[in-house]
C-alpha positions in Angstrom: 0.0 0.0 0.0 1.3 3.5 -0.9 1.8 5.7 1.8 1.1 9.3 2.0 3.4 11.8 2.5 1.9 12.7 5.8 1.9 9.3 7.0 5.1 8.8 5.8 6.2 11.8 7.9 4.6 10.7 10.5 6.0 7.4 10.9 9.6 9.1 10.7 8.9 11.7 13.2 7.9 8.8 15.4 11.5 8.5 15.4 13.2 11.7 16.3 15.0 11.9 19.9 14.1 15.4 21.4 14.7 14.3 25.0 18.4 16.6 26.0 19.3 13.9 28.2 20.0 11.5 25.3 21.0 13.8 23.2 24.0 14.5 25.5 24.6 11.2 25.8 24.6 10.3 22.1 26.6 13.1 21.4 29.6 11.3 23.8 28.8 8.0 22.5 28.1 7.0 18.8 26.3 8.1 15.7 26.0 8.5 11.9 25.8 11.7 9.9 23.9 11.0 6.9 23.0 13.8 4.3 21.4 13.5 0.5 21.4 15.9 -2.8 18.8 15.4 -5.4 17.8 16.9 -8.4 14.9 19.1 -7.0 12.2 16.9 -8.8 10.2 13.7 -7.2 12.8 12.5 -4.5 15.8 12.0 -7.2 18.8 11.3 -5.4 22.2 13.0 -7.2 25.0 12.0 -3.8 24.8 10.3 -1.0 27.0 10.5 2.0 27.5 9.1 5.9 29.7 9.8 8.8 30.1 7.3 11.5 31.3 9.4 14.6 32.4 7.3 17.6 33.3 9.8 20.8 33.3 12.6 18.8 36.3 11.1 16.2 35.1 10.3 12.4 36.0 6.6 12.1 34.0 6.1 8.8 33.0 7.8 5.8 30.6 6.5 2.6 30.0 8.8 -0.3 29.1 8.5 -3.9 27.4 10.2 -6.7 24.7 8.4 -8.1 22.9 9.0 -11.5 19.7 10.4 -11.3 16.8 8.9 -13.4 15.3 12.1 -14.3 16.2 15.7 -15.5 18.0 18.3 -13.3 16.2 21.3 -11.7 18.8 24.0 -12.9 18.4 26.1 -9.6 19.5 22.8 -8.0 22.5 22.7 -10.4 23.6 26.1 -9.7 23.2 25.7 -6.0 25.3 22.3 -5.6 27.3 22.1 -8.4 26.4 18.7 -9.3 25.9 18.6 -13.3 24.0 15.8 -15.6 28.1 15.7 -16.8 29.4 14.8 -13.4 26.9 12.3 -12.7 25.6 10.2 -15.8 28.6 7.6 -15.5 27.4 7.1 -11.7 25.8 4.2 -10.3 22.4 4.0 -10.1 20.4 4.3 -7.0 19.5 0.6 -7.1 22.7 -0.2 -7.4 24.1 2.2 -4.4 20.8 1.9 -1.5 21.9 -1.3 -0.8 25.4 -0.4 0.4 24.1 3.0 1.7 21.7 1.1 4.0 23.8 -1.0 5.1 26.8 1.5 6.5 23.8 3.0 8.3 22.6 -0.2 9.7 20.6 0.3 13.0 22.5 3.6 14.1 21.0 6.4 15.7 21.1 9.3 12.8 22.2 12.8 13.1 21.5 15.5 10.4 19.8 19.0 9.4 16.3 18.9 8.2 16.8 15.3 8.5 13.0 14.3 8.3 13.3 15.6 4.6 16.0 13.6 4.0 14.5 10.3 5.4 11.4 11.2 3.4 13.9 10.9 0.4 15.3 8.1 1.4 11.9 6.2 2.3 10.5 6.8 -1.3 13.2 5.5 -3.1 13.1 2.2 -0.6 9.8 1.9 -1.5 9.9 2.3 -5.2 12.6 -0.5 -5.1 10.0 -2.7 -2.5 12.8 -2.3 0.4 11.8 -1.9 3.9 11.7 1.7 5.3 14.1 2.6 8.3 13.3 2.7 11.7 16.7 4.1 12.8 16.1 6.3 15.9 17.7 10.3 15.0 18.4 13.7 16.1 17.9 16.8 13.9 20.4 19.4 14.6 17.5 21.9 13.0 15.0 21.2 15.8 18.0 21.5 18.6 18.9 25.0 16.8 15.3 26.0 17.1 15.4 25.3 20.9 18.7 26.4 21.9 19.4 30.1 19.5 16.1 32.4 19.6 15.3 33.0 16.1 16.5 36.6 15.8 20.0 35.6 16.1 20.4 33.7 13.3 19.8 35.0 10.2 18.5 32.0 7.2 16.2 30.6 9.3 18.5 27.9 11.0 20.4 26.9 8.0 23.3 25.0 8.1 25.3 27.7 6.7 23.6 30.3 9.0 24.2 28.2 12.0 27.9 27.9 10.7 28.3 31.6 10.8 26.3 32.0 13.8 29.3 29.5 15.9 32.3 31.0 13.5 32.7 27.6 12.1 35.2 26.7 9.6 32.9 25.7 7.0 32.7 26.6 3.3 31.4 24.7 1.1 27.3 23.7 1.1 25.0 21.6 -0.4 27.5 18.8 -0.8 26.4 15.8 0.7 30.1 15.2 2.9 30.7 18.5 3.1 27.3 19.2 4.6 28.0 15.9 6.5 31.4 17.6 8.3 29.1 21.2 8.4 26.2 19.5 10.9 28.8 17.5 12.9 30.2 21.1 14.0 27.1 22.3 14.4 25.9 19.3 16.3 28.9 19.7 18.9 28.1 23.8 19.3 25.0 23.4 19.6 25.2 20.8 22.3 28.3 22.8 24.2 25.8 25.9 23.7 23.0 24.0 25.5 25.5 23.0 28.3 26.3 26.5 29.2 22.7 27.5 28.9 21.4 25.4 31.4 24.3 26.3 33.7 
């Protein structure tokens, strides 16, 4: 049965860790980064790319481009920098999910406007009659929107605002590792901002 997109966010909402406590203690213990480019149109994927973070060390990466089955929004092409050149010798996404899901195994996830991701994600699973996740996560977008009152950050809690916001050595965006190395800085300020907060 197809599911609705408001089911389907439902169902992956289900999943998001908003409880600080854990949060804290994932952020000492382990996790995996996970972010995905597409071409703007119907959930096609251009990259993928995951960071396994064990005590706050990268022990793992995964990354590919993968060739998309349809056209490319050219807004989305000037904003990432992925062309129909660089991509259309890539695998495709049938040929990459499997691997993909499989570095992210049962982890708990970490990323930025990660429920639009995992909406990504579970479409193409269930084009390709794979079973959805069910991975527990944490969005660093809903922790910025508790921890920074809005005024301060100007983008509406973008990665790249959020970067400037903590001085963050970060340029380059909408890159799936790159943004993957972006939210794991943002991750640990917003979670040493928190701590002196509460203080």
């Amino acid at each position: 049965m197809k599911k609705s997109k408001n089911t389907l966010f439902a169902d992956i909402r289900s999943h998001e860790i908003r409880d600080w406590e854990r949060i804290l203690s994932v952020s000492q213990k382990e996790y995996t980064i996970f972010d995905i480019e597409t071409t703007g149109i119907h959930s096609d994927i251009t990259e993928l790319a995951a960071m396994r973070v064990k005590k706050g060390k990268v022990t793992e990466r995964y990354h590919t481009l993968v060739k998309p089955r349809g056209a490319m929004e050219r807004r989305v092409v000037e904003m990432t920098g992925i062309t129909p050149s660089l991509v259309k010798n890539a695998p495709s996404v049938e040929e990459v999910l499997p691997s993909f899901i499989g570095f992210l195994g049962r982890d708990i996830l970490m990323g930025h406007g990660l429920d639009s991701d995992l909406i990504v994600l579970a479409r193409n699973l269930l084009a390709l009659g794979k079973p959805l996740l069910a991975n527990e996560y944490i969005d660093t977008h809903t922790l910025a929107r508790e921890v920074i009152s809005g005024e301060d950050v100007e983008g509406k809690y973008s990665v790249q605002a959020l970067c400037a916001y903590y001085q963050l050595p970060c340029t380059t965006f909408h890159r799936a590792l790159a943004d993957c190395e972006a939210e794991k800085l943002v991750f640990e300020s917003l979670v040493k901002d928190k701590k002196v907060r509460a203080k």
